[in-house]
C-alpha positions in Angstrom: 0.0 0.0 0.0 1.3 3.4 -0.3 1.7 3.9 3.7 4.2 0.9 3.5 6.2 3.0 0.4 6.2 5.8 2.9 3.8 8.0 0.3 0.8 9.7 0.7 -1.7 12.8 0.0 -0.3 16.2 1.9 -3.7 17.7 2.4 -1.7 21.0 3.5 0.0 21.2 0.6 -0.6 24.3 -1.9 0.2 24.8 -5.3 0.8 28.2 -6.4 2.3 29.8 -9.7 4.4 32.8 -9.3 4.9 35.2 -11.8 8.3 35.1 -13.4 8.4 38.5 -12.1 7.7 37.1 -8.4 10.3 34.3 -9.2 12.9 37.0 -9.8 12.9 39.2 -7.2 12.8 36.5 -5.0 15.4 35.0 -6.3 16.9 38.5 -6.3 16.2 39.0 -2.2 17.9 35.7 -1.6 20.9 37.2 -3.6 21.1 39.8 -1.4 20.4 38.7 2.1 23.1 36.0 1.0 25.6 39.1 0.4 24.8 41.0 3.6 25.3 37.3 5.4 29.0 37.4 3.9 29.7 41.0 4.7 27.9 40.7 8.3 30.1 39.6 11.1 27.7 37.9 13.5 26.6 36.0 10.4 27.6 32.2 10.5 28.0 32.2 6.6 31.7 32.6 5.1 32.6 32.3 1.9 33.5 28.7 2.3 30.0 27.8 2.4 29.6 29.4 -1.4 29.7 26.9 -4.0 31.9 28.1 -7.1 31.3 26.2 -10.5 31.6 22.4 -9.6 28.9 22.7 -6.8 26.7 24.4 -9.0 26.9 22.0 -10.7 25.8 19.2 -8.3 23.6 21.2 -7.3 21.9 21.0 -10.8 22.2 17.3 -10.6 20.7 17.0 -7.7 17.9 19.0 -8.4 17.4 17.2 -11.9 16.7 13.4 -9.9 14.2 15.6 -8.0 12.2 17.6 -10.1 12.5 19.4 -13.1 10.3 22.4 -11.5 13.6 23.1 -9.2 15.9 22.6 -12.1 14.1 25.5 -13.6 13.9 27.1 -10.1 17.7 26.8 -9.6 18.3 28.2 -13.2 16.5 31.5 -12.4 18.2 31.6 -9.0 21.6 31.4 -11.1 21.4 33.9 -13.2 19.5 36.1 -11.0 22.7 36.2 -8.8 25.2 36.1 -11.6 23.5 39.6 -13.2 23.6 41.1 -9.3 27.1 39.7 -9.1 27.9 41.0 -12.1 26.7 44.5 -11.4 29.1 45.0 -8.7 31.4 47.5 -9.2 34.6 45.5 -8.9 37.1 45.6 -11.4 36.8 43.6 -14.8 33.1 43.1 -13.9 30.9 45.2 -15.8 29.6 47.1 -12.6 33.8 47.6 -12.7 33.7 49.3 -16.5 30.4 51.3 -15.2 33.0 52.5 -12.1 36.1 53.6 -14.2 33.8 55.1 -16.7 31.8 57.6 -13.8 35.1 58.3 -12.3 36.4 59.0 -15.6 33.2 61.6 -16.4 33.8 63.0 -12.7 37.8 63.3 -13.6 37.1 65.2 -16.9 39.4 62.2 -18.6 39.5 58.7 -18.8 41.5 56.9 -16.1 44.9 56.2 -17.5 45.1 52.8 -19.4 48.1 51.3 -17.7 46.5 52.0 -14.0 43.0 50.2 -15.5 45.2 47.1 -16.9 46.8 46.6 -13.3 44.1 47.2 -11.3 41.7 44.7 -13.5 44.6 41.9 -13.5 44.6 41.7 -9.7 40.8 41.4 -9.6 41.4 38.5 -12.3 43.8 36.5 -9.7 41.2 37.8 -6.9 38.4 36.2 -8.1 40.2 33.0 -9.6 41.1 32.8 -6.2 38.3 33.0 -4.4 36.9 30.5 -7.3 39.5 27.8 -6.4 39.4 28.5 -2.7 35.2 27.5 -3.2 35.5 24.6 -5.4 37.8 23.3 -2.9 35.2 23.3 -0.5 32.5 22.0 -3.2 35.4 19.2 -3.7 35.5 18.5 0.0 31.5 18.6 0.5 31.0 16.0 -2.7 34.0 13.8 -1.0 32.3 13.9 2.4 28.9 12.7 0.9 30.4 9.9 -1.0 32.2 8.6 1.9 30.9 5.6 3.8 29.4 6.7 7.1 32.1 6.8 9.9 30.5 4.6 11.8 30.5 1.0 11.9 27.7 -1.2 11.4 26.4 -3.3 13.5 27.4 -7.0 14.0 26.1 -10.3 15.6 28.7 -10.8 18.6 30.7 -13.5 17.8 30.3 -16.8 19.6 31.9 -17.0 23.1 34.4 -19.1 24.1 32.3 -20.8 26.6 29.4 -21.4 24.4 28.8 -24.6 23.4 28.9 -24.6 19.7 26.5 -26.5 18.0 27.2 -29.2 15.6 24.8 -29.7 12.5 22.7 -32.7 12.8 23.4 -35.7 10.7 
């Protein structure tokens, strides 16, 4: 029956179809309470707990077993934080170019070529580095799940010594 499988009718559950404007600036919230949570010090998310490109990744699989609804879910959640993520003004992102250009309007001239070049070639190895320093972690967390559990299972006890042991019958 389906109570031995464990399945059955959720008479609490709801079905509801959000707008893909709704679905966005949800997705976009998220995005940002998941920046302050970085950036705020009592906040027990660090940037180890990110996932860079390989747990995206599983993530996506994951999702894909389970339904296709959070595959598509997930998707909007991706870009959704890759266009907010891309917005910040940090050097060789666009929000960067956005930067340089307003400080070059403010300036009266463009900022020199040479100081742009440097300054965008140490984001580069900033956020290659914080990419590797994540999918380390992702690498770590996929590891950790594929392990065998730690502990052991659980065996008969082994006959005792002053146990009679018991012959089959002929």
């Amino acid at each position: 029956t389906a109570a031995d499988l464990g399945v059955g009718f959720d008479p609490e559950l709801v079905l509801i179809h959000p707008s893909p404007w709704k679905q966005v600036t949800d997705a976009a919230r998220m995005t940002f309470r998941t920046f302050w949570s970085l950036l705020h010090r009592d906040s027990d998310v660090g940037i180890s707990k990110l996932s860079g490109p390989i747990g995206i990744a599983r993530i996506f699989h994951l999702t894909a077993q389970a339904d296709i609804r959070l595959v598509l879910w997930f998707t909007i959640l991706v870009n959704v934080n890759l266009a907010i993520f891309n917005l910040l003004p940090l050097p060789v992102l666009d929000g960067g170019h956005m930067l340089f250009a307003t400080i070059g309007r403010l300036r009266g001239r463009a900022l020199p070529a040479g100081f742009i070049h440097n300054v965008q070639t140490a984001f580069v190895v900033v956020l290659f580095s914080m990419m590797l320093y994540v999918s380390f972690f992702d690498v770590r967390r996929i590891a950790r799940d594929r392990a065998p559990s730690a502990e052991p299972e659980a065996q008969a006890p082994a006959a005792s010594a002053t146990e009679p042991a018991t012959e089959p019958a002929k």
